[in-house]
MITOR-426876 format. One record per atom (N, C-alpha, C): residue number from 1; residue in one letter; atom name; x, z, y. Coordinates in pm, whole numbers, m for minus. Example, Ala and Ser with C-alpha at 12.3 -4.5 7.8 and 13.67 -1.06 7.14 Angstrom:
<sites>
<site n="1" res="A" atom="N" c1="1319" c3="780" c2="m569"/>
<site n="1" res="A" atom="CA" c1="1230" c3="780" c2="m450"/>
<site n="1" res="A" atom="C" c1="1320" c3="780" c2="m330"/>
<site n="2" res="S" atom="N" c1="1285" c3="708" c2="m225"/>
<site n="2" res="S" atom="CA" c1="1367" c3="714" c2="m106"/>
<site n="2" res="S" atom="C" c1="1290" c3="787" c2="3"/>
</sites>
This chain:
<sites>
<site n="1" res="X" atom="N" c1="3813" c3="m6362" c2="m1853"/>
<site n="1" res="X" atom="CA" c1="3774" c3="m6404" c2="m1719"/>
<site n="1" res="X" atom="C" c1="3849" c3="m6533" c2="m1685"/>
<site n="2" res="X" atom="N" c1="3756" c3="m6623" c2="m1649"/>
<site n="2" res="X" atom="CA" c1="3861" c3="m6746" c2="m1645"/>
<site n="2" res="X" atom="C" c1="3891" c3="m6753" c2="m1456"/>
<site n="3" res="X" atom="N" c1="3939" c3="m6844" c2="m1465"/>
<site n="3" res="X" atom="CA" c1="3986" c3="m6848" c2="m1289"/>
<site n="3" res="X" atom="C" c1="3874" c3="m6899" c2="m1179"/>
<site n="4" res="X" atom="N" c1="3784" c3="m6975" c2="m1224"/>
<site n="4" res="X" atom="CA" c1="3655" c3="m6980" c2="m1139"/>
<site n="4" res="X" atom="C" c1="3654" c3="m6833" c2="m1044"/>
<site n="5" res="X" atom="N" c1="3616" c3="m6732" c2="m1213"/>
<site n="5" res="X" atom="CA" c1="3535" c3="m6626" c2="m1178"/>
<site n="5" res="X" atom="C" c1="3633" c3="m6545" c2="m1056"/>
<site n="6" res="X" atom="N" c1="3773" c3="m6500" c2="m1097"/>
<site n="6" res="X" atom="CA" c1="3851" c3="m6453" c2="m1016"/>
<site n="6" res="X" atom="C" c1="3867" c3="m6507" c2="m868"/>
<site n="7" res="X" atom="N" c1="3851" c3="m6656" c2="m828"/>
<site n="7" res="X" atom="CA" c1="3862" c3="m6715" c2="m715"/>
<site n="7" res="X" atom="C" c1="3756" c3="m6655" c2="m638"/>
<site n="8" res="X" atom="N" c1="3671" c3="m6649" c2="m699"/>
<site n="8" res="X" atom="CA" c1="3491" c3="m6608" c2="m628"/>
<site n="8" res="X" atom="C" c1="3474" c3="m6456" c2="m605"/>
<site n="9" res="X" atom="N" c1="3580" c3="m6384" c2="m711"/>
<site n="9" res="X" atom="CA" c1="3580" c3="m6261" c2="m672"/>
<site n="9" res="X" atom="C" c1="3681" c3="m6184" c2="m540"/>
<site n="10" res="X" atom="N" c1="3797" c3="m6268" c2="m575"/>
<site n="10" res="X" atom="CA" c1="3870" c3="m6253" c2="m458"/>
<site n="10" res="X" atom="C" c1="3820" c3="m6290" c2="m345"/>
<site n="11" res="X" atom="N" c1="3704" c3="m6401" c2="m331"/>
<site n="11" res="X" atom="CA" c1="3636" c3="m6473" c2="m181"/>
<site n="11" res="X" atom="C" c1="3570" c3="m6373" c2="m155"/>
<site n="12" res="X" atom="N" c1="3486" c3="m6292" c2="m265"/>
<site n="12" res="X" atom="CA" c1="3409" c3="m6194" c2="m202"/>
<site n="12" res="X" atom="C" c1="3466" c3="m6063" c2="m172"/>
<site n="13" res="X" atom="N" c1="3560" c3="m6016" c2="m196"/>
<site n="13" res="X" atom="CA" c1="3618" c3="m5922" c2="m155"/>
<site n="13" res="X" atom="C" c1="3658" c3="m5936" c2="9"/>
<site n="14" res="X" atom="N" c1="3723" c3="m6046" c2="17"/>
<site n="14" res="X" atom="CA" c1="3803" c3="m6096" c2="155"/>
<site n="14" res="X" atom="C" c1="3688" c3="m6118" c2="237"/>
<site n="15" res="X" atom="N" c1="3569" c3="m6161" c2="238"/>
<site n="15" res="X" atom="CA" c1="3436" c3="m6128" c2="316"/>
<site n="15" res="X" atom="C" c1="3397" c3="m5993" c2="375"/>
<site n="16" res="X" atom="N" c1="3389" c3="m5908" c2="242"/>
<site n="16" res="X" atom="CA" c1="3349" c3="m5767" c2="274"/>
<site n="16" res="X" atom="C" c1="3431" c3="m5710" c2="384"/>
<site n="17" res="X" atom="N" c1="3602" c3="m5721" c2="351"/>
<site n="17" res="X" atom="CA" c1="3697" c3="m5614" c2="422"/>
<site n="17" res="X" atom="C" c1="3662" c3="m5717" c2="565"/>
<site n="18" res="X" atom="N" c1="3657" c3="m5833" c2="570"/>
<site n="18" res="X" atom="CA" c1="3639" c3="m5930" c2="704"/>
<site n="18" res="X" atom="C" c1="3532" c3="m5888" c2="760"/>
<site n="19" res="X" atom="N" c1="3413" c3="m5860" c2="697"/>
<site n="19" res="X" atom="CA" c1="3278" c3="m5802" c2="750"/>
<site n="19" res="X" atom="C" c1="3308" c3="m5647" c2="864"/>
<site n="20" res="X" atom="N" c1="3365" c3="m5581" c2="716"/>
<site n="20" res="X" atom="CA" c1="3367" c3="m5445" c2="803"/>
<site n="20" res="X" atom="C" c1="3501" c3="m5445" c2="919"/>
<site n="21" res="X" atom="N" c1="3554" c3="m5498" c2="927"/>
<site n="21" res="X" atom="CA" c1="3633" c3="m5501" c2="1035"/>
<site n="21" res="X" atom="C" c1="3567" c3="m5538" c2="1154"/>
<site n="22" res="X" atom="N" c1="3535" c3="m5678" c2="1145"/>
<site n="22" res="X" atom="CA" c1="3450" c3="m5724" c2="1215"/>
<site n="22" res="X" atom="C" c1="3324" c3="m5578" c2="1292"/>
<site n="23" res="X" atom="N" c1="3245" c3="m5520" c2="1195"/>
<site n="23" res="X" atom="CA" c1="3141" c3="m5420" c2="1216"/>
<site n="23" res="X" atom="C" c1="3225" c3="m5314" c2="1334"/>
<site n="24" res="X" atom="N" c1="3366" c3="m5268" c2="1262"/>
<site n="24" res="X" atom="CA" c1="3412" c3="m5113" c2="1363"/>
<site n="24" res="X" atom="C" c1="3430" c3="m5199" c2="1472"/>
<site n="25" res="X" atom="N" c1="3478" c3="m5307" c2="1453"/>
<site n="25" res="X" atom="CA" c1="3539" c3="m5334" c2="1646"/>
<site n="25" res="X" atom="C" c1="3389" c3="m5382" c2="1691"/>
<site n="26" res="X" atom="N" c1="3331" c3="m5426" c2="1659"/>
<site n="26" res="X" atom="CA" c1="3175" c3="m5420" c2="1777"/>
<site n="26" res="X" atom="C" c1="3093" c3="m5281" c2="1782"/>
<site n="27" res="X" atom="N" c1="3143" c3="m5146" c2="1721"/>
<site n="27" res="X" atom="CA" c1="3095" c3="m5007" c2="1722"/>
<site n="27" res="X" atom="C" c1="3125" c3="m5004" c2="1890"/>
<site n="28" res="X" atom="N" c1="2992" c3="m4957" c2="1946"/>
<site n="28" res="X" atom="CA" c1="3036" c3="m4874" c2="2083"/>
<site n="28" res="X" atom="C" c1="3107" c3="m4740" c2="2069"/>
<site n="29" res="X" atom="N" c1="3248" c3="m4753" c2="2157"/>
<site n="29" res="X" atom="CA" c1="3274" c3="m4586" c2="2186"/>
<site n="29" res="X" atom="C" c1="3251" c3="m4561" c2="2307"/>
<site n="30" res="X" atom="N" c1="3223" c3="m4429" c2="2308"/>
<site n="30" res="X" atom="CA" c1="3268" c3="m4352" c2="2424"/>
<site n="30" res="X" atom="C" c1="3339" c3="m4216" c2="2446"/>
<site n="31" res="X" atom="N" c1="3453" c3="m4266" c2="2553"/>
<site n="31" res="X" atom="CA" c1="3558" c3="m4190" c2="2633"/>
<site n="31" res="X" atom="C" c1="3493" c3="m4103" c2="2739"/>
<site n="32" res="X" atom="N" c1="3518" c3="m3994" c2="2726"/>
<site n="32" res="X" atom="CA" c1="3540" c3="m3908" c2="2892"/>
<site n="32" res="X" atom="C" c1="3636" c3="m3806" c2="2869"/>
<site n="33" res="X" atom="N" c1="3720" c3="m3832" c2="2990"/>
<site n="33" res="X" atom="CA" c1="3813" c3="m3801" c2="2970"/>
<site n="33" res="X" atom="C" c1="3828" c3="m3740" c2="3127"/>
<site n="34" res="X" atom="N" c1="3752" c3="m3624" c2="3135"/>
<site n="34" res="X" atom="CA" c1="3766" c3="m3537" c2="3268"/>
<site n="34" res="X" atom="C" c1="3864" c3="m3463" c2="3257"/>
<site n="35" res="X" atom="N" c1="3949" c3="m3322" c2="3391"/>
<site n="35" res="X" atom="CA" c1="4023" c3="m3198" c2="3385"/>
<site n="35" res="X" atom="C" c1="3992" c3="m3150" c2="3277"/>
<site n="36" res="X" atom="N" c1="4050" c3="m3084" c2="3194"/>
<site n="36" res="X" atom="CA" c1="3996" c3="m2988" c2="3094"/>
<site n="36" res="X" atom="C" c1="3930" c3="m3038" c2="3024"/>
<site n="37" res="X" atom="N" c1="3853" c3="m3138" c2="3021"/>
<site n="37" res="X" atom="CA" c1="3724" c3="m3168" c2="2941"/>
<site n="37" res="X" atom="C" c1="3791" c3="m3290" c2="2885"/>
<site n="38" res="X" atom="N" c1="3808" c3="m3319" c2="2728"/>
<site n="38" res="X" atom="CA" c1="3842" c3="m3470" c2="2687"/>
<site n="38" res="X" atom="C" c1="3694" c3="m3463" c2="2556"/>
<site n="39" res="X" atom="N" c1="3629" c3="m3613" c2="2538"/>
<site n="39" res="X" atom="CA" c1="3542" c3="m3600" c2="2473"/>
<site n="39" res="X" atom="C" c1="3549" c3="m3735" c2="2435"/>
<site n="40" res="X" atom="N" c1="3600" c3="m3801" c2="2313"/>
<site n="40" res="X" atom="CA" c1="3557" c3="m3925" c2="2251"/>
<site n="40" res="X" atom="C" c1="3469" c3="m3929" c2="2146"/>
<site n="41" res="X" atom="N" c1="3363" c3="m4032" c2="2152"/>
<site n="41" res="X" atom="CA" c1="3313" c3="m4097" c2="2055"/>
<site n="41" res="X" atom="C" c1="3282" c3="m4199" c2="2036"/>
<site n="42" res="X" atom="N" c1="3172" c3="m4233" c2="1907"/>
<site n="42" res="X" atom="CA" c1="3166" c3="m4353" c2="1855"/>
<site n="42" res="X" atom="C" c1="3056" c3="m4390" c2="1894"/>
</sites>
């Protein structure tokens, strides 16, 4: 494997994990958080 290939593989890696990060923090949650009653989701 020469170093081209590794540069391009490391770029695409660092995309993906950047992608999905990117993806959970724009996920809607939702909180309720009544007496007695606690209920989170995604």
């Amino acid at each position: 494997m020469d170093t081209k290939s590794l540069i391009i593989g490391v770029l695409l890696v660092a995309v993906g994990v950047l992608s999905y990060l990117l993806y959970d923090a724009n996920q809607t949650k939702v909180k309720i958080d009544l007496p007695g009653v606690k209920i989170e989701g995604r």
